[in-house]
C-alpha positions in Angstrom: 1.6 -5.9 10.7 1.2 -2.1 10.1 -2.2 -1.3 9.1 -3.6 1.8 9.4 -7.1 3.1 8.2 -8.9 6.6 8.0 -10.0 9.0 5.2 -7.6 11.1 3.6 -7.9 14.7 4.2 -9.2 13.9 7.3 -6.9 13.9 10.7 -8.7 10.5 12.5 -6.7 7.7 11.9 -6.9 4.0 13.7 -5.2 0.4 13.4 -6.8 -2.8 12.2 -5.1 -5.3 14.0 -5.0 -9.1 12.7 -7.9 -9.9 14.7 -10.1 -7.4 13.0 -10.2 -4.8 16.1 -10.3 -1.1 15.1 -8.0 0.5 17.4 -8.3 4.6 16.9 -5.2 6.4 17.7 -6.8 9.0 19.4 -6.8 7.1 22.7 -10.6 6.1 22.4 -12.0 3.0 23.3 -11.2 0.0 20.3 -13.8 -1.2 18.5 -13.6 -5.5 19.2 -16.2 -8.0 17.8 -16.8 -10.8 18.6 -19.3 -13.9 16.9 -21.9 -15.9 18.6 -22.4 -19.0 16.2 -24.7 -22.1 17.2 -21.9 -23.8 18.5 -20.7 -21.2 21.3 -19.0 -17.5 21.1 -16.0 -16.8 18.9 -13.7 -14.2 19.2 -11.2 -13.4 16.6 -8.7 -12.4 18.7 -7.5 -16.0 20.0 -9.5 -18.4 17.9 -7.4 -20.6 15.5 -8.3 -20.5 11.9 -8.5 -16.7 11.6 -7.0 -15.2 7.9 -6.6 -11.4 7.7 -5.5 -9.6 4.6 -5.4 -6.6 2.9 -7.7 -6.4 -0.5 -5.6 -6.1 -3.3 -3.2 -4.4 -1.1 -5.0 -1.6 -0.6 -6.5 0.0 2.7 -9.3 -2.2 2.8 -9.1 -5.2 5.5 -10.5 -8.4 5.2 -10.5 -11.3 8.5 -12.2 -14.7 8.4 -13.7 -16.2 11.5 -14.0 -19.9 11.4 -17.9 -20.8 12.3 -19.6 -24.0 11.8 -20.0 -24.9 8.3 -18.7 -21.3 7.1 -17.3 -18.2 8.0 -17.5 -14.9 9.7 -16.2 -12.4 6.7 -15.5 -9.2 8.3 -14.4 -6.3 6.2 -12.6 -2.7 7.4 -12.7 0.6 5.5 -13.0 3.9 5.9 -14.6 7.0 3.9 -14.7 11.0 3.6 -18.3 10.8 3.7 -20.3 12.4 6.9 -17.1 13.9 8.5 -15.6 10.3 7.8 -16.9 7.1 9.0 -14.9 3.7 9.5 -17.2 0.9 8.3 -17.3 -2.6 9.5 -18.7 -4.8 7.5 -20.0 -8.9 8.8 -21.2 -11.0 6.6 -22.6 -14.4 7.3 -21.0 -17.1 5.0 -22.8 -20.2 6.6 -26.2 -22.0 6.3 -26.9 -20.4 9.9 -27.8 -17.4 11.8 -25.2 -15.5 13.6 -25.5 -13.0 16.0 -22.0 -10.1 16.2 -21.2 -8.1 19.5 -19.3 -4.9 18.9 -18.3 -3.4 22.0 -18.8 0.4 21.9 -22.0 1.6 22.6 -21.3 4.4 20.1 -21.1 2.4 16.8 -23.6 3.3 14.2 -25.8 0.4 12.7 -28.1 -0.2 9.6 -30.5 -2.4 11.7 -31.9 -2.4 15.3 -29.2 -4.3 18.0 -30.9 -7.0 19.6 -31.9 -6.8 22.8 -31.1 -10.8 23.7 -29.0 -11.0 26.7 -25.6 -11.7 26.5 -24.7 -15.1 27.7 -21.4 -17.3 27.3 -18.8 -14.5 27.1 -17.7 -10.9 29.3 -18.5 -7.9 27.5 -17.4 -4.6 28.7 -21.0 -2.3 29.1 -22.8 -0.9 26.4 -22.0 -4.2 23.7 -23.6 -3.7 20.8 -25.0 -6.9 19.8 -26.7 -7.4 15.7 -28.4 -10.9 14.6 -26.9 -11.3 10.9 -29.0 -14.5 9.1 -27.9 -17.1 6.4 -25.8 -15.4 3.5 -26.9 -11.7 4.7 -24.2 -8.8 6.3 -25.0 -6.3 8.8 -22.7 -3.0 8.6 -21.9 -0.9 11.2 -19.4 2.4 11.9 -17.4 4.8 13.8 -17.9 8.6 13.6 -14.7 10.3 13.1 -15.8 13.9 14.0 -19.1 12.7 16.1 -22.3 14.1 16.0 -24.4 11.4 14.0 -27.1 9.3 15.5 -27.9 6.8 12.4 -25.7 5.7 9.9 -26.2 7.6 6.4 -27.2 5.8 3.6 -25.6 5.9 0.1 -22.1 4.8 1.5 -19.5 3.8 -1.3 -19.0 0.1 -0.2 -15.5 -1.6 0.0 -15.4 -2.5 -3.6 -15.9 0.9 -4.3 -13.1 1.9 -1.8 -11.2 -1.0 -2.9 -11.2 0.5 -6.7 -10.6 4.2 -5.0 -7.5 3.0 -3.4 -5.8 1.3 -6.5 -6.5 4.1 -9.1 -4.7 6.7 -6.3 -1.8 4.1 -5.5 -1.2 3.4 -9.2 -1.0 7.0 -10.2 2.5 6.9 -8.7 3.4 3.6 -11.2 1.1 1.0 -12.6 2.6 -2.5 -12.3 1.5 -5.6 -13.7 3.8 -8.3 -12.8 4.0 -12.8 -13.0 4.1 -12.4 -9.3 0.5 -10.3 -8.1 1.9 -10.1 -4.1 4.5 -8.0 -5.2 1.9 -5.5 -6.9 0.1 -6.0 -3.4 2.8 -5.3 -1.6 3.7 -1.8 -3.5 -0.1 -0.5 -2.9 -0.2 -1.6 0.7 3.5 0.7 1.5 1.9 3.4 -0.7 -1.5 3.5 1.3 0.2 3.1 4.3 3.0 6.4 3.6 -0.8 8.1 2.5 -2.0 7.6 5.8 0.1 7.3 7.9 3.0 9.5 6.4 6.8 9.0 6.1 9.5 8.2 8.6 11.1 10.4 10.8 13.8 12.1 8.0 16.5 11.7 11.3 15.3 7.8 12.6 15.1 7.2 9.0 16.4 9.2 5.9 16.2 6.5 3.2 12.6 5.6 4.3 11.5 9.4 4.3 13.0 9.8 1.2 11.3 7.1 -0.1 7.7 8.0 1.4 8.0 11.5 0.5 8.6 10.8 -3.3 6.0 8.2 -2.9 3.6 10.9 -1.6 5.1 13.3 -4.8 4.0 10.5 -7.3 0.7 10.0 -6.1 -0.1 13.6 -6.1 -1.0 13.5 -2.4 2.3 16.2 -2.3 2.2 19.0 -4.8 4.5 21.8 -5.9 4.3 24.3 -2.8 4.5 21.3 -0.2 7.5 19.6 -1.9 8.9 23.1 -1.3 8.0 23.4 2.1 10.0 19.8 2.6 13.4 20.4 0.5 15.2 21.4 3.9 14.3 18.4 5.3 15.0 16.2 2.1 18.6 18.2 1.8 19.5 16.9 5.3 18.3 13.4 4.9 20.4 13.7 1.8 23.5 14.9 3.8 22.8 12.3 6.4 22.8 9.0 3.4 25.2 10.3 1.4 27.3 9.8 4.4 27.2 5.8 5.2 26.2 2.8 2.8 22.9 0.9 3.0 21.0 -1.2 0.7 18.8 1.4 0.1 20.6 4.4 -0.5 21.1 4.5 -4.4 17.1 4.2 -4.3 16.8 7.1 -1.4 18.4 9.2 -3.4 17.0 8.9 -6.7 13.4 9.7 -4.7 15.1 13.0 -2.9 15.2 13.6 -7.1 12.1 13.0 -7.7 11.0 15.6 -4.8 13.5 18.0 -5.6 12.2 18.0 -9.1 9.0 18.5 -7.9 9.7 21.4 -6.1 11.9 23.1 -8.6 14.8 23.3 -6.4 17.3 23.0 -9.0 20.4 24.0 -7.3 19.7 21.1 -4.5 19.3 19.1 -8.3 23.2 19.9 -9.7 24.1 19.2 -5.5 22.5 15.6 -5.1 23.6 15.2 -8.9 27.2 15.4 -7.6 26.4 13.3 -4.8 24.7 10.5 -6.8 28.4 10.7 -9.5 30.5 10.4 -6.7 29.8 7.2 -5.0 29.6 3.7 -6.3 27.7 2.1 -9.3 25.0 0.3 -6.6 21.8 -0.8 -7.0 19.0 -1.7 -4.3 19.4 -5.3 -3.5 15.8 -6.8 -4.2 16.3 -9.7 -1.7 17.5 -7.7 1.0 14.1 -6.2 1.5 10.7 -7.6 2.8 8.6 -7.7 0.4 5.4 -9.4 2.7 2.2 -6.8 1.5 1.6 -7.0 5.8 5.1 -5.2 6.2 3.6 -2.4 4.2 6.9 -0.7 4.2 7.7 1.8 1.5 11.2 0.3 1.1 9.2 -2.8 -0.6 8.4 -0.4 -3.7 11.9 1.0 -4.5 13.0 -2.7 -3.8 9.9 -4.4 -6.8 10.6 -1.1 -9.2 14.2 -1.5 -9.7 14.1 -4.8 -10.1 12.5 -3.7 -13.3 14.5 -0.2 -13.8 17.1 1.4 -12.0 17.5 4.6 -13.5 18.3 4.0 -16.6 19.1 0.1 -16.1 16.8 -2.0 -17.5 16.8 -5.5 -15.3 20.6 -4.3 -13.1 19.8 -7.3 -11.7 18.5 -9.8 -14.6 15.5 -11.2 -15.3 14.0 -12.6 -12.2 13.9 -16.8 -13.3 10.3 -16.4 -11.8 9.1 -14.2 -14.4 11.0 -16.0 -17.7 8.7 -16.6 -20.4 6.1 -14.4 -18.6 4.8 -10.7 -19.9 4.6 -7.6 -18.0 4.2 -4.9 -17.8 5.7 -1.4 -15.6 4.1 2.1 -16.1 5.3 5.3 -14.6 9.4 4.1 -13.2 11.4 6.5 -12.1 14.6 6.9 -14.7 15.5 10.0 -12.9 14.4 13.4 -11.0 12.0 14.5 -14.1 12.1 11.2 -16.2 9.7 8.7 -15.8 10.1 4.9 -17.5 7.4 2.4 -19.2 8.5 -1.3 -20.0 6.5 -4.0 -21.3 8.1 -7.3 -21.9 6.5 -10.1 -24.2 8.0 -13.1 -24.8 9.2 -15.1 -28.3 10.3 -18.3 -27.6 13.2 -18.3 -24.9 13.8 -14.1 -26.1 11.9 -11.3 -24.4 10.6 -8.8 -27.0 11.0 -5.2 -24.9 9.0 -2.4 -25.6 9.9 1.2 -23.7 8.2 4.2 -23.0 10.4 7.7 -21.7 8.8 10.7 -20.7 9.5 13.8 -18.8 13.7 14.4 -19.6 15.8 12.4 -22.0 17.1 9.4 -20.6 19.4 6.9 -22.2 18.4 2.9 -21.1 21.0 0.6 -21.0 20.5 -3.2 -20.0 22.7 -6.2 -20.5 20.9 -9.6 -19.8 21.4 -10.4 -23.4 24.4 -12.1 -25.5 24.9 -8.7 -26.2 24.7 -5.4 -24.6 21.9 -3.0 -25.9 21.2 0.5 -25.1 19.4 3.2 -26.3 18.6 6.9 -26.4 15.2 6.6 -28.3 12.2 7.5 -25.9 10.2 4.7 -27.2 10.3 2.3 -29.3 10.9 -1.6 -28.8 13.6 -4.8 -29.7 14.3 -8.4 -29.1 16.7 -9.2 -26.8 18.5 -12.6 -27.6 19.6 -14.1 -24.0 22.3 -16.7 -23.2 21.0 -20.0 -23.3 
């Protein structure tokens, strides 16, 4: 699983591992818990029953400890406030008391550690341990610059963070689809390339592409730095236009989108060429993980155009999943400086389209119907009548 938490515009970054651990990539001690219930000490880390999972997809980290008659509900996030903090959050969902060892001596807490000796488990030195009682939470956090000797109050909490994360990651496009892990899965690859940035553009091409463009649409890359990366997006070009993969149609339409951004429009008329000379392809939806743990940025090219490619409207049909189901798409990329809106409803067995174009004219095209249909109206909508 690739999880990676921090606050943006800050430089500290760390892990969240299944288990719950914080593991900063600084080289730094990891931040472990561990949960003394009134049957003996759990630890996350081994114990069967454990259920991690990103919130909504976003950069918020929930894990569930199995205790007697409940659970442990441990929560990750991070936040700019302070120099940047990363919060963990316990709270105790069971008729009990709990007590929670965190083992760096360093952590900042909202209530005094207890000063109970530890018995039933090895702890390194300097454990911190916190009693938590029936239905209450005990937060505590890391410092990411240092310096602070209580924890500040007034914290956005991860609901808060939660909502933060979702209104950034669905400024690049706002989906609303039959199957919710696929909207999952987009935000977790797009707060994933926001934190821990793209691939390597010569280990990787199509995946920088992708996480660069990603970075473009959420406005996390403006004008100037899209410059400052066209030589690198030129050669990542070079280097896909030169072999086939499943995902280079989608890498270049995202060099595009960056390209566009940074007004390079001779590169534009050069990948234009590019893009005419090779095959009619499309990104093969099923040829990509699409598992919101994977958090990989292929995952949103791979959801998007099975929605729009371009300007294809379902290249791929109609998943059967989502027949007789509405949704909705916001904010597609039709091409370097066009953007694409669908929203399907549904009459009977036919799928009433509606379509949204902005930026450059685009023509949309789809065929899942008796009958071919295309357009070059920016909006407008129409009934599609499909086989039976």
């Amino acid at each position: 699983m690739t999880a990676t938490t921090g606050a943006l515009g800050g430089s500290w970054r760390a892990e969240v591992t299944p288990a719950g651990d914080v593991e900063p990539w600084d080289g730094s001690a990891p931040l472990r818990w561990y949960v003394a219930a009134d049957d003996r000490w759990h630890d996350p880390a081994v114990d069967a029953g454990v259920r991690h999972e990103r919130v909504d997809g976003t950069a918020v980290f929930e894990t569930r400890l199995r205790i007697p008659s409940g659970d442990a509900v441990q929560r990750v996030w991070s936040v700019a406030d302070a120099g940047g903090l990363t919060l963990v959050e316990v709270a105790n969902d069971s008729p009990l008391p709990i007590a929670c060892a965190f083992t760096r001596p360093d952590v900042l807490t909202t209530r005094p550690p207890t000063d109970v000796p530890i018995q039933g488990i090895d702890l390194p030195a300097g454990t911190v341990v916190v009693p938590i009682g029936h239905r209450t939470r005990a937060v505590v956090a890391l410092s990411h610059s240092g310096g602070l000797t209580a924890l500040p109050g007034g914290l956005p909490d991860s609901a808060a963070v939660v909502r933060g994360w979702v209104t950034r990651t669905d400024a690049a496009s706002r989906l609303d689809l039959p199957d919710a892990a696929l909207v999952s899965a987009v935000r977790a690859a797009r707060c994933e390339i926001a934190l821990a940035g793209p691939s390597d553009p010569g280990d990787d091409p199509e995946r920088f592409l992708l996480g660069v463009a990603e970075l473009v649409r959420m406005a996390e890359i403006d004008r100037r730095g899209a410059g400052q990366l066209a030589a690198d997006v030129a050669h990542a070009v070079e280097i896909v236009a030169e072999r086939e993969s499943t995902l280079a149609a989608a890498a270049l339409d995202a060099a595009g989108v960056v390209l566009a951004a940074a007004g390079e429009r001779r590169a534009l008329s050069d990948l234009a060429r590019i893009i005419a000379s090779r095959a009619p392809a499309t990104l093969v939806p099923a040829a990509v993980d699409v598992d919101a743990d994977a958090a990989d940025v292929a995952t949103v090219a791979a959801v998007e155009r099975r929605i729009a490619a371009g300007g294809r409207l379902f290249p791929d049909g109609i998943p059967t999943a989502w027949m007789g189901q509405g949704l909705e798409a916001h904010g597609l990329i039709g091409g370097p400086s066009s953007r694409v809106s669908v929203a399907v409803r549904w009459h009977g067995p036919n799928p009433a389209v509606l379509w949204d174009v902005t930026g450059d004219r685009l023509a949309l095209s789809c065929d899942v119907g008796v009958e071919p249909w295309g357009t070059e109206a920016p909006s407008g909508e129409t009934l599609w009548r499909l086989p039976a």
